[in-house]
C-alpha positions in Angstrom: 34.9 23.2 -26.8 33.0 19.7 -27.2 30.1 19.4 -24.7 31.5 17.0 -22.0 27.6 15.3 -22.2 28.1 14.9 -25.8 28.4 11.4 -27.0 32.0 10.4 -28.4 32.7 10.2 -31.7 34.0 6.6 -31.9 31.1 3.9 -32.8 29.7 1.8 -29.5 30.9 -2.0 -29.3 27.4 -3.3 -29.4 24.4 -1.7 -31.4 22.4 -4.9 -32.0 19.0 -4.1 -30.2 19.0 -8.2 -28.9 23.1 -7.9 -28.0 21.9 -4.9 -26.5 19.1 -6.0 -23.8 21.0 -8.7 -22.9 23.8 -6.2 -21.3 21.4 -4.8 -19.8 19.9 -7.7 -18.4 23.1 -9.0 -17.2 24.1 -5.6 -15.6 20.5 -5.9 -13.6 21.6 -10.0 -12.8 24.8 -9.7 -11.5 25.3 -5.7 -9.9 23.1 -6.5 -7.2 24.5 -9.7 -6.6 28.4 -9.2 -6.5 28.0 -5.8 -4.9 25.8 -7.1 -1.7 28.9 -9.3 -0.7 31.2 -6.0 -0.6 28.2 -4.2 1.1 27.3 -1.4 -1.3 23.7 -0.8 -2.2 22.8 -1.9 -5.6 21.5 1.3 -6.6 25.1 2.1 -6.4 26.1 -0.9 -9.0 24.1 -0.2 -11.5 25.0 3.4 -11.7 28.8 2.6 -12.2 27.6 0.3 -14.5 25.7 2.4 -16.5 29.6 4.4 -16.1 31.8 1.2 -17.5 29.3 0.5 -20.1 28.4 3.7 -21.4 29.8 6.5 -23.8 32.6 8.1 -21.3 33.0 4.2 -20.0 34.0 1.0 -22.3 32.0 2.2 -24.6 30.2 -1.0 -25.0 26.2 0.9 -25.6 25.0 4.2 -26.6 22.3 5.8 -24.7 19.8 5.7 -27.5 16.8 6.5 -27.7 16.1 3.0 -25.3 17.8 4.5 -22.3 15.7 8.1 -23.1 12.7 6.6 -23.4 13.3 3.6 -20.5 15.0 6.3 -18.8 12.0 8.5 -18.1 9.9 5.9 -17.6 12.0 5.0 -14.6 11.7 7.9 -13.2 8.1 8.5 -13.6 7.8 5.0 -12.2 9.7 5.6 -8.9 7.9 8.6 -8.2 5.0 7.0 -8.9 6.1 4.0 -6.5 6.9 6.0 -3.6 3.1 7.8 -3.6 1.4 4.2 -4.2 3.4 2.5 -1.3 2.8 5.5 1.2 0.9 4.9 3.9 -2.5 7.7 3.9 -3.3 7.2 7.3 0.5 8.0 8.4 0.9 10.4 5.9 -2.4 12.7 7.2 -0.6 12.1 10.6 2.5 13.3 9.4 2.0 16.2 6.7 2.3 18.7 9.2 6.0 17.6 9.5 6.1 16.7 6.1 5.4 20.6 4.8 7.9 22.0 7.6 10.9 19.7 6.4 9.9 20.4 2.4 10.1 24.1 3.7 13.5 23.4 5.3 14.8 21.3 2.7 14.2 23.8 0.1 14.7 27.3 1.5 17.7 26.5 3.3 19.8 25.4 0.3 17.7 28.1 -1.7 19.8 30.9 -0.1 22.6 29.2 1.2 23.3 27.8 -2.2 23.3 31.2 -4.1 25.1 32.5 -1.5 27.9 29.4 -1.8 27.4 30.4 -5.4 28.2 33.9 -5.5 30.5 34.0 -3.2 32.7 30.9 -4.3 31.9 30.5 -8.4 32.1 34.1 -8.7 28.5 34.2 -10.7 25.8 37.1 -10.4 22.9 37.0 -8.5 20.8 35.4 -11.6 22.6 32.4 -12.1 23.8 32.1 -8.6 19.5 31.6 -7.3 18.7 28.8 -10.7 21.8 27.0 -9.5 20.9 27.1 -5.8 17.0 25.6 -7.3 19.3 22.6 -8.1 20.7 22.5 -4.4 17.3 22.7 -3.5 15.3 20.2 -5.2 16.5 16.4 -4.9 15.1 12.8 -6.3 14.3 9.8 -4.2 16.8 7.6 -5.6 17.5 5.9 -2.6 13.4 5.0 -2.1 14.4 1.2 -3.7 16.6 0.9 -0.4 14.0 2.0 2.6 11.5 -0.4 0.9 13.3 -3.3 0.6 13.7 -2.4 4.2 9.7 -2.4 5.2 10.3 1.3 5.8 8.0 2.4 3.6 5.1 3.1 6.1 8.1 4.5 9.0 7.1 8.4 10.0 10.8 9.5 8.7 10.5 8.5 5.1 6.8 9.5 4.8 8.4 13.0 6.1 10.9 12.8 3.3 8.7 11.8 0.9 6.3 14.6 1.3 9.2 17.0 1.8 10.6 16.0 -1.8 7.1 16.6 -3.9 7.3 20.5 -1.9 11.2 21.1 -3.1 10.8 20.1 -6.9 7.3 22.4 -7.0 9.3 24.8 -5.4 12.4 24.2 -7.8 10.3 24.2 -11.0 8.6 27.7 -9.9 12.1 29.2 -9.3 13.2 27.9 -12.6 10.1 29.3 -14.0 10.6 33.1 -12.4 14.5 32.9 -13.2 13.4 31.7 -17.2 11.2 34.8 -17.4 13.4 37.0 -16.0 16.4 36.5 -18.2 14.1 36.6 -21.1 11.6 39.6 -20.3 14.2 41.5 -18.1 11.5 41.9 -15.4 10.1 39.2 -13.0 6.8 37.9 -14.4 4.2 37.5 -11.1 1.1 37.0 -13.8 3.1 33.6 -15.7 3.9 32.5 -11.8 0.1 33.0 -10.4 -0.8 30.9 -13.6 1.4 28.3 -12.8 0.2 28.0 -9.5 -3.5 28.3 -10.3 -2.6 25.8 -12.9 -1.2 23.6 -10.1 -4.4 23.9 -8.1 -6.5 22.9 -10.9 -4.5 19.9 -11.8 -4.6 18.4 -8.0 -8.7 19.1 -7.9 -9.4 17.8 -11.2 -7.2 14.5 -10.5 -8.6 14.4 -6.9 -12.0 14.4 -8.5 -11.7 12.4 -11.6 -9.2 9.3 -11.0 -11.1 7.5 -7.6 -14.4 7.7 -9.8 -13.0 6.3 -13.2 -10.5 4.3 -11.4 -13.6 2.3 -9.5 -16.0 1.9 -11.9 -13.2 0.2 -14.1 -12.3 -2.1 -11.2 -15.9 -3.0 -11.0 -16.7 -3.5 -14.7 -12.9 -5.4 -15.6 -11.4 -7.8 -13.2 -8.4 -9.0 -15.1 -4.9 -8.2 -13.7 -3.5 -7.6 -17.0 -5.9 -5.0 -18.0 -6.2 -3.8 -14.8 -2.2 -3.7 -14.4 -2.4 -1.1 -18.0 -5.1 1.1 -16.9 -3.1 1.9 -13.8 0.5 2.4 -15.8 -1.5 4.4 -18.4 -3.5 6.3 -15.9 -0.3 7.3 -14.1 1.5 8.3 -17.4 -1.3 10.3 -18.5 -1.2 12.3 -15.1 2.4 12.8 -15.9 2.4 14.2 -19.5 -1.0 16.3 -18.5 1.9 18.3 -16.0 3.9 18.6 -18.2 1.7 20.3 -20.5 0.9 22.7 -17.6 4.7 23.7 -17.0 4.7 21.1 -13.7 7.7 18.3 -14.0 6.2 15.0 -14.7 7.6 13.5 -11.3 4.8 15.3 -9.2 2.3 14.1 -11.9 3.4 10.4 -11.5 3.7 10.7 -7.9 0.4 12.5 -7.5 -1.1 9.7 -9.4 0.2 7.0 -6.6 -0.9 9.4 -4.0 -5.0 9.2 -5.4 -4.6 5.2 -6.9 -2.8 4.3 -3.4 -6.6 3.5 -2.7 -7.7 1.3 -5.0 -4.5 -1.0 -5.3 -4.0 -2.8 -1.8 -0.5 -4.0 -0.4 -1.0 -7.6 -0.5 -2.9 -7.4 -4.3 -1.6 -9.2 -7.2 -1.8 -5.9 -8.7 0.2 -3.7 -7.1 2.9 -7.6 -7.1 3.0 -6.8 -10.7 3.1 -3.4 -10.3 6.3 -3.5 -7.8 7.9 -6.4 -9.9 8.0 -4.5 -13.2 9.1 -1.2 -11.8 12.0 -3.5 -9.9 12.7 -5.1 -12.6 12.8 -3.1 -15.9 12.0 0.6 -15.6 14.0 1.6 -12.3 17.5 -0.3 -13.2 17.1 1.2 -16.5 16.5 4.7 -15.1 19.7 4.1 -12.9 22.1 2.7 -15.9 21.1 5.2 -18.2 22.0 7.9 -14.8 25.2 6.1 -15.2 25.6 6.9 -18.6 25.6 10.6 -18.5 28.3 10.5 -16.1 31.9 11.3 -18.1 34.6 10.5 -14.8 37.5 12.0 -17.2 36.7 15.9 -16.4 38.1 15.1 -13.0 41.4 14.9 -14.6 40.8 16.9 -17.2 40.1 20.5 -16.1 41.1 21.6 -12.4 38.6 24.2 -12.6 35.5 21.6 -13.2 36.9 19.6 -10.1 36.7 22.8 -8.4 33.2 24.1 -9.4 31.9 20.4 -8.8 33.7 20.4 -5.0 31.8 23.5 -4.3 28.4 22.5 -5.6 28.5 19.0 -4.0 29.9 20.6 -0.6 27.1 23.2 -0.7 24.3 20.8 -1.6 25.0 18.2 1.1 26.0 20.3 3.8 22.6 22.4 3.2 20.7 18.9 3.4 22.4 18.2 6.5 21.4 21.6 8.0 17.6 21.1 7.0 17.2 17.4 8.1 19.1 18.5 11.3 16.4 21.5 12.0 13.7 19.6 11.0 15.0 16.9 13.9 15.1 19.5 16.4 11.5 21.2 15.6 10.0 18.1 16.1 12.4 16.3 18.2 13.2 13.4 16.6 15.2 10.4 16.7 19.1 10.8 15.1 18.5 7.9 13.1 15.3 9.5 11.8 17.7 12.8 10.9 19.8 10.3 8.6 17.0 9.2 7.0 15.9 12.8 5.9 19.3 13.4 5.2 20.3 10.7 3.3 16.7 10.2 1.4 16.8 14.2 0.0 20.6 13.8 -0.8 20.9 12.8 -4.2 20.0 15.1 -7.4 18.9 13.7 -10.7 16.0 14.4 -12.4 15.7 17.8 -11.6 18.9 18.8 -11.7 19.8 17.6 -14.8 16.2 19.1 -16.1 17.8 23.0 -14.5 21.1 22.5 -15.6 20.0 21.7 -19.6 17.7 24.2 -19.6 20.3 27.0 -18.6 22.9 25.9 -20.6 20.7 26.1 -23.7 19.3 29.5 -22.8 23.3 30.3 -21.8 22.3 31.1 -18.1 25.2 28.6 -17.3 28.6 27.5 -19.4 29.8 24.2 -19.6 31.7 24.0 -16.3 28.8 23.9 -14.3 27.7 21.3 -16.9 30.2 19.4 -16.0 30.2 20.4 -12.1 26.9 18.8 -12.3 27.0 15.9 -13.5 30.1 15.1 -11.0 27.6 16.2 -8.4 24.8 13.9 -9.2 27.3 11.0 -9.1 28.8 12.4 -5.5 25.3 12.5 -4.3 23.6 9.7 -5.4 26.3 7.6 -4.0 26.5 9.0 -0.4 22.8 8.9 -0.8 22.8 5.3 -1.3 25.9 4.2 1.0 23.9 6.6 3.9 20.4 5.5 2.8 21.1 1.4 3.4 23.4 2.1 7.1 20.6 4.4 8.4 17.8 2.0 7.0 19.3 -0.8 8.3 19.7 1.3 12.0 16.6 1.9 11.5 15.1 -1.3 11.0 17.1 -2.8 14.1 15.9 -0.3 16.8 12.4 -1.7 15.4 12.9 -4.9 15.8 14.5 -4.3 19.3 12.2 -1.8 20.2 9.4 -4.3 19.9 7.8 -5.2 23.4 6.5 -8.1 24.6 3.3 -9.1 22.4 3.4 -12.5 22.1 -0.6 -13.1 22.4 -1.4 -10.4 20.5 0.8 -11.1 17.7 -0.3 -14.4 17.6 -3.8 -12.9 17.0 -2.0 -11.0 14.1 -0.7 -13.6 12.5 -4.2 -15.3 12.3 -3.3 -18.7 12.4 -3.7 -21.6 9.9 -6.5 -20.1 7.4 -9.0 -22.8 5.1 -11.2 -21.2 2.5 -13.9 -23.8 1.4 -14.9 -23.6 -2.2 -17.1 -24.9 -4.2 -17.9 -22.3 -6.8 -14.5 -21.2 -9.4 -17.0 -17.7 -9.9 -16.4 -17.1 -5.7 -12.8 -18.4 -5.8 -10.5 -15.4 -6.6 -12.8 -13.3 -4.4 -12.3 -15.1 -1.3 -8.8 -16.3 -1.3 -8.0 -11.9 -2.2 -10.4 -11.2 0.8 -8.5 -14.0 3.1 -5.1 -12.4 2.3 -6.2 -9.4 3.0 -7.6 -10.2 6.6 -4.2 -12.6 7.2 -2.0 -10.7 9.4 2.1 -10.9 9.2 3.1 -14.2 7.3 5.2 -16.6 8.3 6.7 -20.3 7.6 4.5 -21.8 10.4 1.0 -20.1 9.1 -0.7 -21.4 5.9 -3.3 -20.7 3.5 -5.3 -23.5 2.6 -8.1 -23.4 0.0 -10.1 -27.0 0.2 -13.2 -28.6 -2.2 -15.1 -31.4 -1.2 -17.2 -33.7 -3.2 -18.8 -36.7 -1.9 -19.2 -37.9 -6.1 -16.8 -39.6 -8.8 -17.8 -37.9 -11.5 -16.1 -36.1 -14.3 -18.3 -33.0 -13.7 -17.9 -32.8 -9.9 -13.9 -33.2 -10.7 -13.9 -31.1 -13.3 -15.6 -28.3 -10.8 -13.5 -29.0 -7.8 -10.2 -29.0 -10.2 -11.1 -25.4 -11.6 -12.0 -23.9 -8.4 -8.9 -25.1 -6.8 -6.7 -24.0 -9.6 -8.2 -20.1 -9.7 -7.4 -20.0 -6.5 -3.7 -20.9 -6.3 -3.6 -18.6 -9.5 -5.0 -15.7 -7.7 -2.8 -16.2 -4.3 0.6 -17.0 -6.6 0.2 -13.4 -8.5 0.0 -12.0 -4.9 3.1 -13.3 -4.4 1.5 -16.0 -1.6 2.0 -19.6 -1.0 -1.2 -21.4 -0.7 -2.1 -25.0 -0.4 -4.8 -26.6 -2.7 -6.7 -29.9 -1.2 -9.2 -31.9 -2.7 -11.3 -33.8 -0.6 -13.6 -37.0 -1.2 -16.2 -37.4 1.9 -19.5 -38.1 3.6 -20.7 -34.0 2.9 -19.3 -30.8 2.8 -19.8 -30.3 6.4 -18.0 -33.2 7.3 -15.0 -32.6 4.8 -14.7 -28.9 6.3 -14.2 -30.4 9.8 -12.2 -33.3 9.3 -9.6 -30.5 7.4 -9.6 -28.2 10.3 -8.6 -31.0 12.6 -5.7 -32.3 10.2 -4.5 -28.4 9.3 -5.2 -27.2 12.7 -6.8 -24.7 11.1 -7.7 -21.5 13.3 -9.9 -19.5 10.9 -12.3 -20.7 8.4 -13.2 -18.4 5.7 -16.6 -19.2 3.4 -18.6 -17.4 0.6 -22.7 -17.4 1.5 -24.7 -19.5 -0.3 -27.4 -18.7 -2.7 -30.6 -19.2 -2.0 -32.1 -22.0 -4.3 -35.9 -21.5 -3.1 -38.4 -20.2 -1.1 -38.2 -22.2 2.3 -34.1 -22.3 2.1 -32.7 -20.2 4.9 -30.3 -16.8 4.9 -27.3 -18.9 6.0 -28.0 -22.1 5.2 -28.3 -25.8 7.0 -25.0 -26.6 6.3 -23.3 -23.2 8.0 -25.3 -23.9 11.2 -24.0 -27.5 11.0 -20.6 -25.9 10.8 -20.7 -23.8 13.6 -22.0 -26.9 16.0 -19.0 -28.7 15.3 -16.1 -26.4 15.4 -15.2 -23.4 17.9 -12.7 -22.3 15.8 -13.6 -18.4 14.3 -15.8 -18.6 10.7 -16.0 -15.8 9.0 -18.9 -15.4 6.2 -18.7 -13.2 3.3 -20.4 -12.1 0.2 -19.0 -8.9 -1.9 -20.8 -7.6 -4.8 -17.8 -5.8 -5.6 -14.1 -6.0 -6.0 -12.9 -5.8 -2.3 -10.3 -3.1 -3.3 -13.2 -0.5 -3.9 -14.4 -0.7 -0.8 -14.7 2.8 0.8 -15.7 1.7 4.4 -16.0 -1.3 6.9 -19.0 -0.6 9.3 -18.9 -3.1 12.2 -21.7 -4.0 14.5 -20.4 -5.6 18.0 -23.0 -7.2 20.4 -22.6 -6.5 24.2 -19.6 -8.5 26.1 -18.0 -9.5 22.8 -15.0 -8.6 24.4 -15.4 -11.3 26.6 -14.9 -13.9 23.8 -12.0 -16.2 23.1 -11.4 -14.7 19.7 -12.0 -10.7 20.5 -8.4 -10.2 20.0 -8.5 -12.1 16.6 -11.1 -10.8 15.0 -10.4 -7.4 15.5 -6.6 -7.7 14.2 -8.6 -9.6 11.0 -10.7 -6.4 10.7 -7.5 -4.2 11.2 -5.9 -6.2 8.9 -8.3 -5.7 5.7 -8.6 -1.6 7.0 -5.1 -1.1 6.9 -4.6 -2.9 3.3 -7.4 -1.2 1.6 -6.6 2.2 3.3 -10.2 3.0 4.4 -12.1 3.9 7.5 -13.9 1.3 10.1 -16.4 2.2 11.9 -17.5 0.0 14.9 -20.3 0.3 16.2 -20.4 -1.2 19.6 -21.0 -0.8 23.2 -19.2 1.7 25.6 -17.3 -1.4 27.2 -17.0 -2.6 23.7 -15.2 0.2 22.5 -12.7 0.5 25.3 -11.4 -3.2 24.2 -11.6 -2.9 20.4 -8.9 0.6 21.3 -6.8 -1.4 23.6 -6.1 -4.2 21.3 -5.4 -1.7 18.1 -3.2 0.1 20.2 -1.6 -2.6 21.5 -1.2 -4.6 18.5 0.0 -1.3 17.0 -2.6 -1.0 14.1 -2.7 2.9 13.3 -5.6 2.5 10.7 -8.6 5.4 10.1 -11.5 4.0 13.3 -14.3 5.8 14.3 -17.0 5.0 17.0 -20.5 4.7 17.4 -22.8 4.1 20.1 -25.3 1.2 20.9 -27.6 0.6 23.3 -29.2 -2.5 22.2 -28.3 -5.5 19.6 -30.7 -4.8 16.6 -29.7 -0.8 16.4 -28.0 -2.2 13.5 -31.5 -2.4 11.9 -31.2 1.5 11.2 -28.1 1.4 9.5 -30.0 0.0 6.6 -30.8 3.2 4.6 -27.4 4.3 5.5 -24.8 1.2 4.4 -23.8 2.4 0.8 -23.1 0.4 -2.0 -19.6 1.0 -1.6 -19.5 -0.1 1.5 -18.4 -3.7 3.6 -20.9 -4.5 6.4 -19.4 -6.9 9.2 -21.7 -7.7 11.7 -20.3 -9.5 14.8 -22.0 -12.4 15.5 -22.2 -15.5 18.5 -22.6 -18.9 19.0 -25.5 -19.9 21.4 -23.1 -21.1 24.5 -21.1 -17.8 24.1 -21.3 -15.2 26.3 -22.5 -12.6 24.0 -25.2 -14.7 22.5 -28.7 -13.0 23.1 -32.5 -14.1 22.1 -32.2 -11.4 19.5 -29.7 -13.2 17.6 -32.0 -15.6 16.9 -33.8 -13.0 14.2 -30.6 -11.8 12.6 -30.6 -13.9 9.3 -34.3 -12.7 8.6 -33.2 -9.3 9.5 -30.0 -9.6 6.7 -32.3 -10.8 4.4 -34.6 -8.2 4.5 -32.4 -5.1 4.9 -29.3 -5.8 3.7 -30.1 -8.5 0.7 -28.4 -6.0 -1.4 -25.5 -4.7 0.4 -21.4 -6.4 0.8 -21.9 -8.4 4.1 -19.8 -10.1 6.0 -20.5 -12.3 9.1 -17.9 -13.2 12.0 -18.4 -15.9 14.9 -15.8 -15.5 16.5 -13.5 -18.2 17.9 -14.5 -20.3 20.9 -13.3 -22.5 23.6 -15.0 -26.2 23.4 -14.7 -29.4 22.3 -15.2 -30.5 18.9 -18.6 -32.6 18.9 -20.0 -35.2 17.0 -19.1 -34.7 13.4 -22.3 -33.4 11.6 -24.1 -35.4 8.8 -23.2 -38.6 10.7 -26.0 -41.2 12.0 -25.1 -40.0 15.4 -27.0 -36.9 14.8 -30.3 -37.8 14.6 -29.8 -39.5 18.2 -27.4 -36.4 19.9 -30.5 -34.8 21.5 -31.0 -34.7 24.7 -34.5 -36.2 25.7 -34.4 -35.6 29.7 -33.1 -31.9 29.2 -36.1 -30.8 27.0 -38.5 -28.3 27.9 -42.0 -28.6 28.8 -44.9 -27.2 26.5 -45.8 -25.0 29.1 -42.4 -23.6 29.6 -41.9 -23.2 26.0 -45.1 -20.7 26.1 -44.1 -19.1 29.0 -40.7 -18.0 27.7 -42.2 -17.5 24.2 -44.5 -14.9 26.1 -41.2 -13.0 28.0 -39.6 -13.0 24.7 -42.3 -11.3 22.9 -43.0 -8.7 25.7 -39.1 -7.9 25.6 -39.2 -7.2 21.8 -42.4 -4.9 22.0 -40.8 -3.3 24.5 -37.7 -2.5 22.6 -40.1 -1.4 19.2 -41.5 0.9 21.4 -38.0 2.5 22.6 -36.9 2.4 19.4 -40.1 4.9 18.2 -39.2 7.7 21.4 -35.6 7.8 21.0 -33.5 9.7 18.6 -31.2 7.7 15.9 -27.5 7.7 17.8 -26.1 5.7 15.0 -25.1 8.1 11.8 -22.3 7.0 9.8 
């Protein structure tokens, strides 16, 4: 009997590789778009087109070796997908949950499903238990649709996600055990413990190995291209390294998101090119060449194939069903989080179609289970997508209405109207990636503006302020992010800056530190403290000796009543921001008081990012985090403006005290935003006269207070000898 899967005999219409990937093309155009009017998830279109177009279709393409090779890749690429978009904070949170359903979801349509088998197909124990591994393990077809969503970080699909990498381990060690028996006669435990051990070994070897390669690369090579084919081949060569092991190259690929999930931020122009090629190409291509196996005429052609196929579909949902539904009532969750469990480990590909060809070669199963499924795999994948996009978009309403009443604090996470200053095209694509980082939720009303001023005409100082401008709306257009470019002629930079923030109404002001050009030239410069007379508004100084996206911690310093500041709230959601996009710890360290606020406006703001807490007693403890800020890491220090409330005598000493421990270290300085009126723009004649004549001080007072304040500091050195250190990081 011809092998339903077998290609037909007749010749395709179309066999002209151009002809060919134009099809193709077209199928990814127009599925989505004449499908979303009826409705129906496009994952859904371009399976049946993969149907119409394919062998058992129209016959219009042959699945080649294209759709073998694109097809794998696809697969590979949507595991690999669903590990790099996962959350790690939420998914530490939620592993628990995520092993418990993974147990559910694989032991309950385990022995159910051989069982369903023996009992209904009639089959012995043997074959009943390989295809019950099929039942068992399931593929996240349906992913595409939760993250198109935003659900990609939501505690449901993290719990399906983490349940699916524990059900095709568990499937693949089944198939394993049932492979050896039917050969050997006997169960083999020693080929099982060697897969396992194997397994561990893999996990610790790529846990070890890929951070460490992964950021010295970032550090040495900072082109997206070649930054965009070390992480594909990276994620490849995790794949086929499984496979050489006996592990199924999904849990390589996905493994390989899990550990690069670091090192490739949300908001990145990497991971833009990573999610637009994968949306693009490899997954619709997966999908269409899913199509393609898919012969609809054994419905009608054999009652007994419609039979076995009813069986194995019935058995395989309904034992989803049961597990997501046990998993909701362990841990008491939401019914709309069941359908997402449900509907995310519903559908069967990769691995099933890996179990089913590898026991019909060995003749553990004939070709009516073949057949069965192949018509189960198209049953599933389309509830699975139908139930996947009503649940998501359930989902995604209760969130929206669930939301309560934020308004202040969400306007501190939207950050506001952002300028970056630039004057150097070396500093440009470092500080428009580090200002979309710290930008909170976009919108139409909050822009990115990146501005040069030059107070020359000349070809050079155009040339300069042209280049700078143009890496920088290079670098935020291959993040996918709108940002403004403004060239400004005026009095000084100073002046430029200010006159900007007025016209933009600009709410944060982002701005590389200067270099040093000789001896006498201060830590911050004349121009920043210029700056900071004439605006309130928050300014945030940074200097990173390394790509931000290797950053392995954020250690904060917050003086005493900073949480009596205008812009506490902002600051803190801009330092929550860049946390939760690299996926690394902050550590603040801050005043009891302190502390309290920082908590209340995370949790209120509904940042669940990786913060720890240490304690201060005095400004300059920071001092004594010198030895212990690594090269890795992104210092923030909190800083204030002389009228703020926070602002202490101490502050005073801070840029000698940068310079001399931390001239070597990623540093970032905040002021934070505060209420006043904008004064006389700096570098204007005005200046020279704005000082106050009847308020100054009298020598004699000037000595006194210079005395207190020396006294004070003494004082503090000698605290600082007879207590212990309470800052460790």
């Amino acid at each position: 009997m011809e092998l339903a899967l077998a290609i037909q005999a007749t010749a395709p219409v179309i066999t002209s590789p151009v002809p060919i990937f134009l099809v193709i093309l077209l199928i990814i155009l127009c599925a989505p778009l004449l499908l979303n009017k009826l409705k129906i998830p496009h994952v859904i279109g371009l399976i049946l087109a993969g149907v119409m177009v394919g062998p058992y279709g129209f016959n219009l393409l042959a699945r080649d070796m294209s759709f073998e090779v694109f097809g794998q890749v696809g697969i590979l690429y949507l595991m690999f997908l669903a590990g790099i978009e996962i959350d790690m904070y939420h998914l530490k949170k939620n592993i628990k949950k995520g092993i418990v359903f993974g147990l559910y979801t694989f032991a309950i349509p385990l022995i159910l499903g051989a069982v369903s088998a023996a009992f209904f197909l009639h089959i012995d124990a043997l074959t009943s238990v390989l295809l019950a591994s099929m039942f068992a393990a399931h593929t996240l077809i349906a992913y595409p649709i939760v993250s198109r969503f935003g659900l990609n970080k939501s505690p449901a699909v993290i719990i399906a996600i983490a349940g699916t990498i524990f059900t095709v381990l568990g499937s693949l060690m089944v198939l394993a055990g049932v492979v050896g028996v039917f050969k050997e006669g006997v169960f083999n435990a020693l080929d099982t413990l060697k897969l396992f051990l194997s397994l561990i070994a893999y996990v610790l070897g790529v846990t070890y190995a890929y951070p460490r390669i992964t950021r010295w690369f970032f550090k040495h090579y900072n082109d997206n291209i070649i930054q965009f084919i070390y992480v594909l081949a990276m994620v490849f060569l995790a794949a086929q390294i499984a496979v050489l092991i006996g592990i199924e190259g999904v849990f390589g690929a996905f493994f390989a998101g899990l550990v690069l999930n670091r090192y490739i931020p949300a908001r990145s122009s990497l991971m833009t090119r990573i999610e637009f090629v994968g949306n693009a190409i490899f997954i619709p291509y997966f999908l269409i060449g899913v199509g393609m196996l898919i012969n609809v005429r054994v419905v009608t052609s054999d009652w007994q194939t419609i039979y076995v196929a009813a069986v194995m579909s019935v058995t395989a949902m309904a034992c989803k069903w049961l597990a997501a539904f046990v998993t909701q009532r362990t841990f008491k969750l939401a019914s709309v989080d069941r359908s997402i469990l449900y509907q995310l480990s519903n559908a069967h590909t990769a691995v099933a179609l890996a179990v089913v060809m590898i026991g019909y070669e060995m003749g553990i199963f004939d070709e009516t289970i073949l057949n069965g499924t192949v018509i189960m795999i198209l049953v599933t994948c389309s509830v699975s997508s139908i139930g996947t996009y009503r649940a998501a978009m359930k989902l995604k309403i209760n969130q929206l209405s669930s939301v309560e009443d934020l308004s202040g604090v969400e306007k501190e996470r939207e950050q506001g109207n952002v300028l970056i200053p630039i004057s150097n095209p070396a500093t440009a694509s470092q500080l428009v990636d580090l200002a979309l980082l710290m930008r909170g939720q976009a919108s139409e009303r909050n822009k990115v503006y990146a501005l040069h001023v030059r107070n020359d005409n000349t070809p050079l100082s155009r040339s300069i302020g042209r280049n700078s401008l143009d890496i920088a709306e290079h670098t935020a257009a291959s993040s996918d992010q709108k940002l403004t470019a403004l060239e400004r002629y005026d009095l000084n930079f100073v002046t430029g800056v200010i006159n900007t923030v007025e016209e933009r109404d600009i709410d944060q002001v982002i701005i590389g530190l200067h270099r040093r050009t000789n001896v006498i030239d201060s830590f911050f410069g004349d121009k920043l403290g210029q700056l900071l007379k004439a605006t309130h508004r928050m300014v945030v100084i940074a200097r990173c000796f390394i790509p931000v996206n290797t950053v392995t911690r954020i250690v904060v310093t917050v003086p005493e009543k900073a949480q009596y500041e205008t812009g506490f709230g902002r600051w803190v959601c801009a330092i929550a921001n860049l946390t939760r996009q690299l996926g690394c710890r902050a550590i603040f360290c801050c005043y009891s008081d302190t502390r309290k606020a920082i908590q209340n406006v995370l949790r209120a703001a509904r940042y669940d990012i990786r913060s720890e807490y240490r304690e201060m007693t005095q400004w300059d403890d920071f001092i004594l985090l010198a030895n212990r800020i690594l090269d890795d890491d992104l210092f923030v220090v909190i800083n204030a403006r002389r009228a703020s409330i926070s602002f202490t005598s101490d502050m005073d000493t801070l840029p000698d005290f940068l310079q001399k421990y931390f001239a070597n270290n990623n540093l970032m300085v905040i002021y934070p935003e505060q209420f006043g009126e904008r004064v006389a723009t700096a570098g204007t004649m005005a200046d020279a006269l704005s000082t106050d004549i009847v308020s100054t001080p009298s020598p004699l007072w000037l000595h006194i207070m210079n005395f207190y304040r020396a006294a004070i500091k003494f004082r503090k050195k000698i605290t600082h000898r007879n207590r212990p250190n309470k800052i460790d990081l």
